[in-house]
N, C-alpha and C positions, 0 to 999 in steps of 0.2 A: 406534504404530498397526501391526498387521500386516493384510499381504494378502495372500492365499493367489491363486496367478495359475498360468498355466501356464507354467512354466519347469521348467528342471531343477537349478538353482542354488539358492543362497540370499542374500539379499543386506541388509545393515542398512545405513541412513543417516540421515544430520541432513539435515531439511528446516528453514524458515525459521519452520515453528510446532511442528513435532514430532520424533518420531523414525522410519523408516519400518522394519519390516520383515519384508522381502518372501521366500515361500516357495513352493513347490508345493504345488498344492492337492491333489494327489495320495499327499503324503507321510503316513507313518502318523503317529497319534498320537505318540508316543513318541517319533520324528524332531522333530518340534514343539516338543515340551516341551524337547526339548535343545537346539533352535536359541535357543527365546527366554530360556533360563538365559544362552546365550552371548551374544546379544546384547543382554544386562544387563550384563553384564561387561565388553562393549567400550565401551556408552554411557557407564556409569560410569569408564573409565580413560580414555576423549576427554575427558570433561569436567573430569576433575580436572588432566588435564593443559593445558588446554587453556578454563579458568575462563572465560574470556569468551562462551563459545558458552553458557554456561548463561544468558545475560541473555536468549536471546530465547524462552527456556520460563517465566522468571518472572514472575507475573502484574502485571496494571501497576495502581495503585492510582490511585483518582479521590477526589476529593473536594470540596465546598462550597468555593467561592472559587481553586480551582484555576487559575491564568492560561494560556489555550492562544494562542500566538504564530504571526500566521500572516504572508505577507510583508504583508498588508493593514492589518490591524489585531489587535487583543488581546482576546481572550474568556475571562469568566470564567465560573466551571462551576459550573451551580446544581443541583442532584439532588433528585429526591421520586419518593413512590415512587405507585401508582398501584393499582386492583381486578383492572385489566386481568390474566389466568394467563398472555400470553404475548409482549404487545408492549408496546412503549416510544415515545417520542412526544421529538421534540427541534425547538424552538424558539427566535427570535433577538430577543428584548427589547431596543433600541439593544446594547450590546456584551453583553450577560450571554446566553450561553447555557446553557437549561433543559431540561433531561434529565426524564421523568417514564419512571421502570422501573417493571415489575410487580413487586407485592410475591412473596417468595421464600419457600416453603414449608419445613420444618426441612431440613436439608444441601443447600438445594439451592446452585444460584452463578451469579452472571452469568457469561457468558463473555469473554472479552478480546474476541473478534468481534463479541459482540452489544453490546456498550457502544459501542465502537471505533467502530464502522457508526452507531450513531445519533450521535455526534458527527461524524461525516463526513459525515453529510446535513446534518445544523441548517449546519454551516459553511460548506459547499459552497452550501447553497440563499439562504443570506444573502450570498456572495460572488459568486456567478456574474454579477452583470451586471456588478460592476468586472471579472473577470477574463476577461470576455467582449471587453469593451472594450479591455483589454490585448492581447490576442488582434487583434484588430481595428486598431488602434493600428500592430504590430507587419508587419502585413498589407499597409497602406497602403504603408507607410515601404519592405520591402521586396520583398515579392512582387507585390503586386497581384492576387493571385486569387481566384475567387470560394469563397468559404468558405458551407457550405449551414447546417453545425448544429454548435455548440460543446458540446460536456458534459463535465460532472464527474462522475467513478465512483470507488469507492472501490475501486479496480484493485490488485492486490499485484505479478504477474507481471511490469509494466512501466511506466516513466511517461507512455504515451500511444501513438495511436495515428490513424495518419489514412488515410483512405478515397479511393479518386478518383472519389468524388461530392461532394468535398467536407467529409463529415459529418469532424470532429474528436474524441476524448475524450482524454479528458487524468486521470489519477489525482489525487482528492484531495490525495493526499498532497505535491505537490509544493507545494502551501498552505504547507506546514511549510517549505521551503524557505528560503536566503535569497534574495533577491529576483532577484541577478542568475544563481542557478543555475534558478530556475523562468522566468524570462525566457529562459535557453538551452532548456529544454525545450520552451517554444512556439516558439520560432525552429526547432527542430532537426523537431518536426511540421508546422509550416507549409513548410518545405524541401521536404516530403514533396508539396507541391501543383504542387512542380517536376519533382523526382524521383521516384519512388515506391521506387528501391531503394539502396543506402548505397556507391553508386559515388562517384568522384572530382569529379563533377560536383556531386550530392549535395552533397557538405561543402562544395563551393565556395559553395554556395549559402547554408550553416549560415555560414560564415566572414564570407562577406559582411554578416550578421544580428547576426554573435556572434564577434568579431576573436578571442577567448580563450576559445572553444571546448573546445580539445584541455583546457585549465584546468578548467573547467568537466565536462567530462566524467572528467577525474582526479577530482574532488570527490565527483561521484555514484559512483564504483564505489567509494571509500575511507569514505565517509558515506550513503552513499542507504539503508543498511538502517536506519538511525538514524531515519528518516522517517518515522512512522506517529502515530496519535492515541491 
């Protein structure tokens, strides 16, 4: 992706779905064209040095009977396609979830977001009262506060986030989790109903919740980008 911005530099990077790179939009053509020869040439020698950073540009295949694991239970992946030219529709049959995509016109393509997002709604909307409950569960036991409103989003930037109104959201994706690392993340947002910022007091709070915390938060920064649909 390039973006031309007002700067006087130039700059390329790996983002977590693309490459970015960023120029003056002031510069001439021909400035341009020779930034982005160059930074082909750097994307191309990160990656080959560097093989693993290419998994998160490659497209993720779906398919009929596909099993998606979540800490609750196990869903299989049913797909069809639909008239509909722009939306898709994802529903929860006891454990089978149904994907209905618009049909695809010659080259066109789903996108990994636009598939990704509809199975993170069907999942999210069939889970949310057990995970509310766990939430809630977790509440009693240690905090005791009033909690206004729990939601699931399909968030990339963070696993959650909490408000002192109460309102909670918490990223799909931590579904994908195993149980006792998305258990840390609702302790570590509910924390948030004591503290609101990641002072000493804070984690005492997480500790008291979640004894193997520091463990648990080792796990998400070594595996958390592994976590998506």
């Amino acid at each position: 992706m390039i973006i031309e911005e007002p700067r006087i530099d130039t700059r390329v990077s790996l983002g977590k779905t693309s490459a970015y790179l960023r120029i003056p939009y002031t510069a001439p053509r021909e400035f341009k064209q020779e930034k982005l020869i160059w930074a082909k040439k750097w994307l191309l020698e990160t990656l080959t040095d560097k093989p693993e950073l290419a998994q998160r540009f490659k497209n993720k295949e779906y398919r009929t009977g596909q099993v998606i694991k979540t800490a609750f239970k196990s869903f299989i992946l049913h797909l069809s396609t639909n008239n509909a030219k722009s939306t898709g529709t994802a529903r929860v049959e006891d454990n089978n979830l149904i994907l209905s995509l618009p049909k695809l016109e010659n080259n066109d393509y789903y996108t990994r977001d636009f598939v990704n997002t509809l199975i993170s709604k069907g999942i999210s909307a069939d889970l949310l009262p057990a995970f509310t409950e766990r939430v809630h569960d977790y509440n009693r036991i240690h905090f005791k506060e009033r909690i206004n409103s729990i939601r699931l989003k399909y968030i990339h930037s963070r696993w959650g986030s909490c408000a002192n109104t109460g309102n909670i959201n918490f990223s799909t994706k931590i579904l994908l989790a195993p149980t006792n690392i998305m258990d840390h993340i609702i302790i570590h947002e509910l924390a948030h109903l004591k503290e609101m910022n990641h002072g000493p007091r804070f984690w005492k709070w997480v500790e008291k919740g979640d004894p193997d915390y520091q463990k648990h938060e080792a796990w998400l920064k070594k595996f958390g980008d592994k976590l998506d649909f």
